[in-house]
VOGU-3710 file (C-alpha; in Angstrom, 3 decimals, decimal comma):
1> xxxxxxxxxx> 113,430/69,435/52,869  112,358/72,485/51,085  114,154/74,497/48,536  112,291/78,388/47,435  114,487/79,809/44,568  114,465/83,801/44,266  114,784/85,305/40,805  115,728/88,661/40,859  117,332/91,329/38,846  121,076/90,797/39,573
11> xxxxxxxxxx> 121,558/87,282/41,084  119,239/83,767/41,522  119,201/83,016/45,216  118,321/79,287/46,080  117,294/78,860/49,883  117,173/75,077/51,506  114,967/74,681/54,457  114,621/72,064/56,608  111,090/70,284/57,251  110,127/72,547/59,803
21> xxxxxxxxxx> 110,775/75,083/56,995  113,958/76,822/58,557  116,305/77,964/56,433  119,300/75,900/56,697  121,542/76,867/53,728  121,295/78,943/50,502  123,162/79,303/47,023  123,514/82,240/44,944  124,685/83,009/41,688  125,449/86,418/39,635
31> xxxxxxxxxx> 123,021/87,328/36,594  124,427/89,200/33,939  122,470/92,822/33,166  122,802/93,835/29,490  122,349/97,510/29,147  122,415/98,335/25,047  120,915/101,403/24,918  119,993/104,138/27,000  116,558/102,635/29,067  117,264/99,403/27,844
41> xxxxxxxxxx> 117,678/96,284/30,087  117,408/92,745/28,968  119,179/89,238/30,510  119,245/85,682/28,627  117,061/83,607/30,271  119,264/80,792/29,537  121,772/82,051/32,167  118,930/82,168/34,413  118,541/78,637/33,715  122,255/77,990/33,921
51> xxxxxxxxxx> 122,490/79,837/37,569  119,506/77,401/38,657  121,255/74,383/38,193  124,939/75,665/39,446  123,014/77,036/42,990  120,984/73,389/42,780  124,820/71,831/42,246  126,258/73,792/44,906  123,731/72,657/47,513  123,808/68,698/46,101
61> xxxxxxxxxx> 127,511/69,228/47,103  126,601/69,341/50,764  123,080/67,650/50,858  121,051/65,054/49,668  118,527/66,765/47,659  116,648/63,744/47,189  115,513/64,864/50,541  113,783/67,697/48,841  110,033/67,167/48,523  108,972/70,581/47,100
71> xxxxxxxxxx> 110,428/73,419/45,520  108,677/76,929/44,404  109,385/79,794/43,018  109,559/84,008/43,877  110,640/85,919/40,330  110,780/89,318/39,202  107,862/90,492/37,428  106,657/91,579/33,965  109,812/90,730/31,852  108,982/89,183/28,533
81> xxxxxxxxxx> 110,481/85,865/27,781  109,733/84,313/24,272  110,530/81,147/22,939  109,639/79,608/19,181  108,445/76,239/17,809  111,545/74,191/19,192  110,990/76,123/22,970  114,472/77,959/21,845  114,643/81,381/23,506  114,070/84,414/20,520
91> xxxxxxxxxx> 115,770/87,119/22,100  116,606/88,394/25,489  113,857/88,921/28,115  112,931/92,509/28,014  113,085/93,545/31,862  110,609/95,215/34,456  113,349/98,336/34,555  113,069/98,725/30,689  111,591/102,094/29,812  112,042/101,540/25,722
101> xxxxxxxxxx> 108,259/101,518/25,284  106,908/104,788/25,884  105,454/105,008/22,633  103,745/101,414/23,115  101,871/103,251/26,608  101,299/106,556/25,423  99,390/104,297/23,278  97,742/101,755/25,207  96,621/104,926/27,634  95,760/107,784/25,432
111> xxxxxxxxxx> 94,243/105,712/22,492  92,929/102,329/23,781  92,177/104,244/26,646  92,489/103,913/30,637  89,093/103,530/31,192  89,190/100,380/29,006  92,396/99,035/30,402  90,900/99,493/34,065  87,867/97,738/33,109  89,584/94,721/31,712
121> xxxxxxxxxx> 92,884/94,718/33,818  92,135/96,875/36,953  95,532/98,310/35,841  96,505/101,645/33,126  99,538/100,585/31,073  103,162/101,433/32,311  106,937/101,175/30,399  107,251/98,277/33,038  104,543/96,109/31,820  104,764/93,011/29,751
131> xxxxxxxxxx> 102,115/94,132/27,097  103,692/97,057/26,094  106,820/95,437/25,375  105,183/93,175/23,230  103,562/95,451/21,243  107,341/96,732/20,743  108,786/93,634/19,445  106,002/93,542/17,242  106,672/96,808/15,877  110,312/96,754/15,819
141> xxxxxxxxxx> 111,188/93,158/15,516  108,669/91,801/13,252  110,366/88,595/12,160  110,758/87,383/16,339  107,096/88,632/16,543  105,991/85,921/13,814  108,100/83,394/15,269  107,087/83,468/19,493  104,840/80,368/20,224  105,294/80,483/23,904
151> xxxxxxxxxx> 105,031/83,872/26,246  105,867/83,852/29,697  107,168/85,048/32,374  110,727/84,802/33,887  109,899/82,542/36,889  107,640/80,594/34,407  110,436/79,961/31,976  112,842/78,034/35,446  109,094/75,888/36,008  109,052/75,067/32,313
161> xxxxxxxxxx> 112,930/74,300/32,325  113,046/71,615/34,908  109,209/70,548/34,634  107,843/70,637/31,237  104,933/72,800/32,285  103,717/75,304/31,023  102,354/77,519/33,641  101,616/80,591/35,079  99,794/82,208/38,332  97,591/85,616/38,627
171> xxxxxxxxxx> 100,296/87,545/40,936  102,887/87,496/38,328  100,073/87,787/35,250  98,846/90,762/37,248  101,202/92,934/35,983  101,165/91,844/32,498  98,135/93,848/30,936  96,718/91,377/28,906  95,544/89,143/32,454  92,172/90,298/34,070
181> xxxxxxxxxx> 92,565/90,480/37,468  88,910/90,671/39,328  88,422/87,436/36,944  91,367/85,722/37,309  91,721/84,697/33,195  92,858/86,276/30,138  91,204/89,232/28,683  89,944/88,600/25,047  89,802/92,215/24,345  93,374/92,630/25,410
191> xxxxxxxxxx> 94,757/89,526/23,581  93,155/91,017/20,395  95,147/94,341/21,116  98,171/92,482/21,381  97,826/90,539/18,112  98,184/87,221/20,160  96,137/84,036/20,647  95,518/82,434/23,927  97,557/79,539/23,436  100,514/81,437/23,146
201> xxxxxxxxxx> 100,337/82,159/27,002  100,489/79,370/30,186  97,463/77,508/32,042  96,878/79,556/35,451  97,183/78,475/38,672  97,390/79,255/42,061  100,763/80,402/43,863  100,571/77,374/45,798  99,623/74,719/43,042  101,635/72,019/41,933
211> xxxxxxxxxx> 101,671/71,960/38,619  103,896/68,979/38,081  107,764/67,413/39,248  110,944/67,099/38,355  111,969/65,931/34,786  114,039/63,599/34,888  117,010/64,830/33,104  116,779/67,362/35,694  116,930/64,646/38,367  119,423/63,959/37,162
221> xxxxxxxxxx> 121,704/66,842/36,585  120,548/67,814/40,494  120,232/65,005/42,529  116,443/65,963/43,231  113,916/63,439/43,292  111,915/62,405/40,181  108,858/63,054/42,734  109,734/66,864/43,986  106,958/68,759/43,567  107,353/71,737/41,645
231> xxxxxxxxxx> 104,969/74,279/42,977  103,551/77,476/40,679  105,147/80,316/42,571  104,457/84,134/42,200  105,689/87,376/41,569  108,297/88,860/43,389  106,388/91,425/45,721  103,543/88,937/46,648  105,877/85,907/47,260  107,879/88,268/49,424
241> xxxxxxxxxx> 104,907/89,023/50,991  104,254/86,152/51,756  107,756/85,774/53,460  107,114/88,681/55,593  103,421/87,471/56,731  101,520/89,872/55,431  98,316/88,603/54,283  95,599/89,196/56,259  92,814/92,146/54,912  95,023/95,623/55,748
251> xxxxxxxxxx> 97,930/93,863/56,421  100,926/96,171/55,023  105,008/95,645/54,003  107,528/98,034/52,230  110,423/96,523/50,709  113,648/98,577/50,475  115,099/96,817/47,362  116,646/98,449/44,090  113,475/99,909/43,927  111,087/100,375/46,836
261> xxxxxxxxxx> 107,431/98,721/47,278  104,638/99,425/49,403  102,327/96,539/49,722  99,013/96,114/51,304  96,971/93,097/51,500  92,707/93,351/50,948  89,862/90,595/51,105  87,546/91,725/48,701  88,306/93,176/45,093  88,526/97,166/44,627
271> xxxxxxxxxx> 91,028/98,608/42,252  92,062/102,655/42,328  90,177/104,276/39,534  93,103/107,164/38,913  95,275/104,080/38,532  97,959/105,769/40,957  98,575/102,315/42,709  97,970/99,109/41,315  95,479/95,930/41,954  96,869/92,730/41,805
281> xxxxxxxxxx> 96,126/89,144/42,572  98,003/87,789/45,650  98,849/84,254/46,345  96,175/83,423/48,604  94,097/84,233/45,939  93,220/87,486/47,382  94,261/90,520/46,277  96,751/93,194/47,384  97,682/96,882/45,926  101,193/97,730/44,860
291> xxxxxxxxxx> 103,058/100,702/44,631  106,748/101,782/43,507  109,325/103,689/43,506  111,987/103,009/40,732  114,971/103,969/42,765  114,997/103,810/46,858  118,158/101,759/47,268  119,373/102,483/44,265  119,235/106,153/45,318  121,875/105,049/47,995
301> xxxxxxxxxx> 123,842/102,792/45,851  123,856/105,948/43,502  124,841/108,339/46,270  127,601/105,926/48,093  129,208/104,373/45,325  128,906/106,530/41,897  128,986/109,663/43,865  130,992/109,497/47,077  132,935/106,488/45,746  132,991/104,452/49,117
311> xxxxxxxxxx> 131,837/101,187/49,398  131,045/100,938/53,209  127,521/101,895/53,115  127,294/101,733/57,115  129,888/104,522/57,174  128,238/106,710/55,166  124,620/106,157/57,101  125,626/106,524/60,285  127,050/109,746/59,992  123,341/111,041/59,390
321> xxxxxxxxxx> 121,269/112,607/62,486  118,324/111,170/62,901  116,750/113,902/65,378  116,824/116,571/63,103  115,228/117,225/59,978  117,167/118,260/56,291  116,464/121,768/54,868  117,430/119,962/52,219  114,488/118,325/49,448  115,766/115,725/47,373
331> xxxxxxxxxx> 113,800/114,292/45,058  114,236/110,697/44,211  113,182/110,299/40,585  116,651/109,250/39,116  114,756/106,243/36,779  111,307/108,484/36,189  108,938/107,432/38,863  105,916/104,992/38,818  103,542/104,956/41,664  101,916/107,601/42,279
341> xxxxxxxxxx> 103,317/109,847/39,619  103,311/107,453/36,809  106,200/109,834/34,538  108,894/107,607/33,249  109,981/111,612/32,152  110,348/112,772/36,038  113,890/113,703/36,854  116,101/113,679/40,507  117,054/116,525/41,809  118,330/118,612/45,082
351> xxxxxxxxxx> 116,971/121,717/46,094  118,046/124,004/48,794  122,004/123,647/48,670  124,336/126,148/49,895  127,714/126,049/51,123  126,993/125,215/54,511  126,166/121,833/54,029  128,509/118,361/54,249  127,828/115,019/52,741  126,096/113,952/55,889
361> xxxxxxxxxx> 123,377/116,715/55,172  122,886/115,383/51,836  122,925/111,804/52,413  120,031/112,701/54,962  118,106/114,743/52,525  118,648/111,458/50,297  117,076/108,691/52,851  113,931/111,859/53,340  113,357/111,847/50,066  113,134/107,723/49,650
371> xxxxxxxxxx> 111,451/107,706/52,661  108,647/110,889/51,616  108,245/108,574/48,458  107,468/106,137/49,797  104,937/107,431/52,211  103,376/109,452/49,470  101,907/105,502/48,449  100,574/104,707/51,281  99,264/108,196/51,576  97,088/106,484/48,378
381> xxxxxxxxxx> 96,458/103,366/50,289  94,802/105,400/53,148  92,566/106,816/50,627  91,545/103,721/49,402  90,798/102,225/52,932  93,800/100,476/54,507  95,045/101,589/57,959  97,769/100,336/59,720  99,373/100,434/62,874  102,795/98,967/61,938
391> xxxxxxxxxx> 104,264/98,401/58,565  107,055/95,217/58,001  110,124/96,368/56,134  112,544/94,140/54,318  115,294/94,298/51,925  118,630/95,454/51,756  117,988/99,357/52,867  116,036/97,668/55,873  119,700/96,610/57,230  120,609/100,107/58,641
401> xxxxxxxxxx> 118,968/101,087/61,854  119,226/105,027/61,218  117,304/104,274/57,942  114,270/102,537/59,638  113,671/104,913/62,444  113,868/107,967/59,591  111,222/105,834/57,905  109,553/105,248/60,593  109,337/108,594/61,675  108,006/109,814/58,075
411> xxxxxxxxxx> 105,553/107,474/57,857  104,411/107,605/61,416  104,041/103,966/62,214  105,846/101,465/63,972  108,631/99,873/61,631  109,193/95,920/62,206  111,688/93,974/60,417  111,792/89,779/60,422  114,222/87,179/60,952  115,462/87,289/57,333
421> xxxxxxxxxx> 115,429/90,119/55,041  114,929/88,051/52,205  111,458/87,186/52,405  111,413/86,186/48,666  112,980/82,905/48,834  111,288/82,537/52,340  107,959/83,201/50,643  108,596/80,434/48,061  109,419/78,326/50,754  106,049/78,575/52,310
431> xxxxxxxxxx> 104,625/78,229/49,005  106,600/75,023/48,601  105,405/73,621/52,013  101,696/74,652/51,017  102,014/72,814/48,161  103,221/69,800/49,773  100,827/70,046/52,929  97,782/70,788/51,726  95,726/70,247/54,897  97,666/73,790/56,305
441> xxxxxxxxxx> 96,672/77,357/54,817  99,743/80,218/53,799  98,467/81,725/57,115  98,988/79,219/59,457  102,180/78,515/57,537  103,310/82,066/57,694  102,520/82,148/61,462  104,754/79,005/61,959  107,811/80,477/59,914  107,924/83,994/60,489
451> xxxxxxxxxx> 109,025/85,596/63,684  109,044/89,374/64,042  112,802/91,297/65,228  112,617/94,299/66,074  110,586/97,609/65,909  111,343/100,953/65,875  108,422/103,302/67,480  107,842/106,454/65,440  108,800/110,268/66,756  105,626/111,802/66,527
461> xxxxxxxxxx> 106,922/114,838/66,906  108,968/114,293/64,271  106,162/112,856/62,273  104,426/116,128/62,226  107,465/118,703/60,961  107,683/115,789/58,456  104,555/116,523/57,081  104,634/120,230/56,695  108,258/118,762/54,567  106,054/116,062/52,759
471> xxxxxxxxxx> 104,173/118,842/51,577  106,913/121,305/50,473  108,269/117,777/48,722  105,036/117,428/46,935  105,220/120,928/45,776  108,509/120,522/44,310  107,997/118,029/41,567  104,854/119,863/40,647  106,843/123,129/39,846  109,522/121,316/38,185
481> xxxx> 108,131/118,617/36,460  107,988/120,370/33,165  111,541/122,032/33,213  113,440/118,750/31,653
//
């Protein structure tokens, strides 16, 4: 068997497949968010480690996990874990959705300079980066600053815990700003910005590399084998790439989580040079661009549950009208907004209300504006080459049907979902199986585990009014960008 474990930002997922790599069972447990301050997000890795063995538990309860011959790893990116002399955890992990640090990027962009950090990164700096928050704990927590002799990566601190290794891989160092990504190895120049040595950081790998098996006090708490193979893993958007099948050169995915991705798989290295989208390494060892928005699901948790105070998010969905377009403009930007606008300052809003319309007209102009985000990437992506005939959607907005053919009709392509929506822990799987069969490729993998659903054809009739919207959309934020 085969187990792929799926870090995220509110629960650790642990899928079990069998050796044809089916899923045949999964555990899940709830992570705890702490929210101090305003912008502030941090979780104790320890609980991450906790939730690993109670899913592993859970599953032993049912299975033989000796069974098991591999297990990797999908995590949410760029949160900074640190631990001291005795491996003890220093403080919380700082998380990707932690916008503390806009002094530390005002900083990295405006004096370093994003020319430099291009050149050695292929990325400008961001409140969502590891770097920057490392230069904060510097700052403002001096005495943990002196004290960190390991820095990782949340999905590098569960391989650590149950392997001993210390290891990372370029799709989740991709986003930490200290990583070069045409080279695949640390950047000196950045390590000297950061005030940090290289042996503070892990040995890189591959996504698909074992990097070593099962301790055995972990064997033991688990049931799994002494001689599982612990494979590297990735980042959360590339694994779940993986688990969608998109890596071929042009190859594209959006993922309807919390926050919204657009993902597009290249062969050969390019990187934007306005930095609107960013260049990563993906776990072929190829490279894909990434772009999101902070809140498209959570603009719909935000909408259904703090605003309308339902909880049947079907309900509310359905009521919407898919054949007719919104007079409404919503703007999405209820966390700031990263790609393409890069302003952690940018603010939601409505425009256009009167007393004519009903919560159905709003929820509409909600999904429009998700969905006009969205395209707005890939808009980018077009620029920079990739074209597309149909885009793979996944995550938990991609459950609603009225939801995917609004998307599809923005963006103008065919929408297809998969099998499972959660191609994280389906992406680790095929990592795991890679790993462990090393005469097969991701590809062929891929092409062996995941099976297309269903598709939703685009109006292109639609498609076209949505443009001259798109436009009036765009020219919203720009004449309110500097009223907050």
């Amino acid at each position: 068997m085969y187990i792929g474990v799926d870090l995220g930002t509110s629960s650790l997922k642990i899928s079990l497949a069998n050796e044809r790599g089916e899923i045949i069972d999964s555990a899940s447990e709830v992570i705890k968010l702490f929210n101090p301050l305003p912008n502030y997000y941090e979780e104790n890795p320890n609980e991450w480690f906790e939730a690993l063995l109670k899913g592993l538990n859970k599953l032993k309860s049912k299975y033989d996990l000796k069974d098991v011959r591999a297990m990797s790893f999908c995590g949410q990116m760029h949160g900074l874990v640190i631990l001291d002399e005795n491996d003890e955890v220093i403080r919380n992990a700082i998380l990707w959705n932690d916008s503390r640090t806009v002094n530390e990027v005002e900083y990295l962009n405006n004096v370093i300079g994003k020319n430099i950090l291009i050149e050695e990164t292929s990325n400008i700096a961001l409140c969502g980066f590891t770097l920057p928050k490392l230069l904060w704990v510097q700052k403002h927590e001096p005495n943990n600053f002196s004290r960190i002799k390991k820095i990782m990566l949340p999905k590098d601190y569960l391989v650590y815990k149950i392997s001993g290794i210390f290891a990372s891989d370029g799709t989740d160092l991709s986003g930490t700003l200290f990583y070069d990504v045409k080279k695949n190895k640390y950047s000196k120049k950045m390590l000297e910005i950061a005030g940090i040595n290289e042996d503070v950081l892990p040995k890189i790998f591959n996504s698909y590399d074992v990097v070593g098996k099962i301790k055995k006090e972990i064997s033991d708490l688990t049931g799994l084998n002494e001689n599982c193979k612990v494979v590297c893993g990735g980042g959360d958007q590339a694994v779940g790439a993986t688990g969608t099948k998109t890596l071929k050169n042009g190859d594209v995915f959006i993922s309807l989580g919390t926050s919204g991705t657009v993902f597009a798989s290249f062969d050969k290295y390019t990187c934007d040079s306005e930095a609107r989208v960013h260049t990563f390494r993906h776990t072929n060892n190829k490279f894909h661009y990434l772009a999101c928005t902070l809140s498209a699901a959570n603009s719909f948790t935000w909408w259904v549950e703090k605003i309308l105070k339902k909880n049947d998010f079907d309900l509310v969905f359905n009521e919407m009208n898919v054949k007719n377009i919104s007079n409404l403009i919503f703007l999405p930007y209820l966390c700031g907004e990263r790609s393409p606008i890069n302003n952690p300052e940018a603010k939601g809003a409505f425009f256009g209300l009167n007393d004519f319309y009903q919560t159905k007209d709003l929820t509409k102009a909600i999904v429009e504006g998700v969905c006009f985000s969205l395209f707005d990437n890939y808009k980018v992506f077009e620029e920079l080459g990739i074209d597309t005939d149909v885009i793979k959607v996944i995550g938990g907005g991609s459950k609603n049907v009225k939801i995917l053919q609004i998307l599809a009709d923005i963006m103008g392509k065919k929408i297809e979902t998969i099998s499972t929506s959660d191609g994280g822990s389906l992406g680790a799987i095929i990592l795991a199986m890679k790993g462990d069969q090393k005469d097969k490729t991701l590809e062929e993998i891929a092409e062996q585990l995941v099976n297309e659903k269903e598709i939703y054809n685009p109006n292109l009739e639609l498609h076209e009014k949505y443009l001259v919207k798109y436009l009036k959309y765009k020219r919203l934020y720009l004449a309110t960008k500097n009223l907050m």
